[in-house]
C-alpha positions in Angstrom: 58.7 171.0 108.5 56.1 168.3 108.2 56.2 165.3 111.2 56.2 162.1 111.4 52.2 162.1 112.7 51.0 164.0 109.8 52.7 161.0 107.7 51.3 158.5 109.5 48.2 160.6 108.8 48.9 160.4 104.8 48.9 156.4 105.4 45.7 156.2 107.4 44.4 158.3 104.9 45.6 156.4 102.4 44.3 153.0 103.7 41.0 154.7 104.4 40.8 154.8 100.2 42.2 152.1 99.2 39.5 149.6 97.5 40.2 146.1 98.0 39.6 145.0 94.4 41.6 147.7 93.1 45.2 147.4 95.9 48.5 147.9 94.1 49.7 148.6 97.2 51.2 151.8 95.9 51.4 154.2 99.2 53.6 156.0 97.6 52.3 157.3 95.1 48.9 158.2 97.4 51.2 159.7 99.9 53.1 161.9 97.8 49.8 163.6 96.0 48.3 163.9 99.5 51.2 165.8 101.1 51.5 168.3 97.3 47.4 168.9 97.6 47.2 169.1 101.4 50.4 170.8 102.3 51.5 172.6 98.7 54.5 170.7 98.4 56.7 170.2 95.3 56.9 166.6 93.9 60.6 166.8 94.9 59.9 167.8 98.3 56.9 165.5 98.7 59.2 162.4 97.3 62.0 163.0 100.0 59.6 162.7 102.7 58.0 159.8 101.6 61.2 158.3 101.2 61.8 159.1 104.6 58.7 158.1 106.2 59.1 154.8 104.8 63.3 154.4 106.3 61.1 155.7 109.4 58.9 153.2 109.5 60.9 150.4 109.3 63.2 151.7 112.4 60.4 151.5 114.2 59.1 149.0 117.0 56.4 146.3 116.8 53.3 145.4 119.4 52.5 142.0 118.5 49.1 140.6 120.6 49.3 136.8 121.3 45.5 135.9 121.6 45.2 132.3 122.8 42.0 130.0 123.9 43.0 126.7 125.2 45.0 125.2 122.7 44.5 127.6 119.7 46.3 131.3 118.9 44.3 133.7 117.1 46.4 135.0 113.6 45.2 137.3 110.9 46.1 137.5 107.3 47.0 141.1 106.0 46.6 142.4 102.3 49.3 141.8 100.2 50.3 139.1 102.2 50.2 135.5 101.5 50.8 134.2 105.0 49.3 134.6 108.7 50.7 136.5 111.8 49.9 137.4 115.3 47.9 141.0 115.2 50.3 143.9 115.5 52.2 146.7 113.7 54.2 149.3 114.2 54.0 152.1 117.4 53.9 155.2 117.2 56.2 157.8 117.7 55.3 158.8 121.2 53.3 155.3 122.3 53.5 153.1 125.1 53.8 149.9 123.8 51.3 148.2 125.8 48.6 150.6 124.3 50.2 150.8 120.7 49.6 146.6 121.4 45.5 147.1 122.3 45.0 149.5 119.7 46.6 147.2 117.1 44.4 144.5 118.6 41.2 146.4 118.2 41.9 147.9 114.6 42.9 144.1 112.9 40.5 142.0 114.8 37.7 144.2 116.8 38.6 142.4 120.0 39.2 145.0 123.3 41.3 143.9 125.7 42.3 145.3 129.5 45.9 146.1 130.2 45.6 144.6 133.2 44.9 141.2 131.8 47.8 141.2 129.5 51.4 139.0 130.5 54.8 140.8 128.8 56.7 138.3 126.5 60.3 139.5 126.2 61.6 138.8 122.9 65.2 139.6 121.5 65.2 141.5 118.2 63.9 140.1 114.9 64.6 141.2 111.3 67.0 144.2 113.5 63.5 145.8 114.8 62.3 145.8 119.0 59.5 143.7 119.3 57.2 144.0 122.3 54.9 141.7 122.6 51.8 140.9 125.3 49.3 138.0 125.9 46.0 137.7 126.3 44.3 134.3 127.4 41.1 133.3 127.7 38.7 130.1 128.6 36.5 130.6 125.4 37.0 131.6 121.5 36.4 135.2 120.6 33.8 136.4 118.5 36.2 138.5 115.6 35.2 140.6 113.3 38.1 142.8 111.6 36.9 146.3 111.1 38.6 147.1 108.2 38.4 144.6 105.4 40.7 146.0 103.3 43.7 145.9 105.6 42.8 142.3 107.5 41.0 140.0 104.4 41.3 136.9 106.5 42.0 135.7 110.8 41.3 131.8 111.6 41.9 130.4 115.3 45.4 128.1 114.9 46.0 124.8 117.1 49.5 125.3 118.8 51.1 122.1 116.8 49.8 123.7 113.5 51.5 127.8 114.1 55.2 127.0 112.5 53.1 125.7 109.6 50.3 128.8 109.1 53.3 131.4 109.6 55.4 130.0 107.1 58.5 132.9 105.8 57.2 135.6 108.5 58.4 136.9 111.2 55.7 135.0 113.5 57.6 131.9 113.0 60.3 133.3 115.0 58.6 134.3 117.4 56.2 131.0 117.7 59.6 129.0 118.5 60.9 131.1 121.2 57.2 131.9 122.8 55.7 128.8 122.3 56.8 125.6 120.8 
């Protein structure tokens, strides 16, 4: 049987083709012709673990990385998306979430951060998902450069009173009221 890594693999995969200009955001599609060609898989069989993957994915826990310079929080805008939230995403299976955190960090935004560095913010569940999330401060603003255009199209340093606004209808909100506000 096929795991949840080689999945997450199809994804990567998948994001590592798609062209910005052309995103219909249609993994699943991607995902099943990838599992058939790499793995000989029936359509049938390919659809049930998509449709799988996917119930997987949402299960699964968030690193969110709270980036903030004086009085401004770093937030990135991702495709398909039409408002901002703190870097992060979903860890997986077998990660710490401190690392799952710094890679997440470093794939949206290019910025490398120590572990040492970083303060634990303990958050209840939002949306019925675990969210860990760590901060990072720092005395001046960041150079970032997002490494992969087609997932991150757009980040922008946010003054504190201006967050609830920015993050308007995502989860960030929620977590901007009980973290910061």
């Amino acid at each position: 049987m096929i795991s949840e890594n080689v999945l997450f693999d199809a994804e990567l995969s998948y994001w590592d083709q798609v062209d910005h200009h052309d995103y219909k955001g249609n993994f699943e599609g991607y995902a099943k012709r990838w599992l058939m060609i790499k793995y000989f898989l029936s359509p049938t069989d390919s659809y049930t673990l998509v449709k799988n993957f996917r119930k997987l994915k949402k299960s699964l826990a968030l690193a969110v990385a709270v980036i903030n310079v004086g009085n401004q929080y770093l937030l990135v805008k991702t495709t398909g998306r039409p408002y901002f939230e703190f870097p992060g995403g979903k860890i997986m299976p077998g990660e710490d979430s401190l690392d799952a955190t710094i890679r997440e960090l470093k794939e949206e935004t290019g910025i490398i951060v120590n572990k040492e560095d970083s303060k634990e913010l303990i958050l209840p569940q939002v949306h019925k998902r675990k969210i860990y999330c760590y901060m990072w401060t720092f005395k001046e603003t960041l150079q970032v450069v997002p490494p992969n255009p087609y997932e991150i199209i757009d980040v922008a340093w946010i003054k504190k009173e201006d967050l609830d606004h920015e993050t308007k209808n995502s989860y960030a909100s929620q977590l901007i009221n009980q973290l910061i506000l």
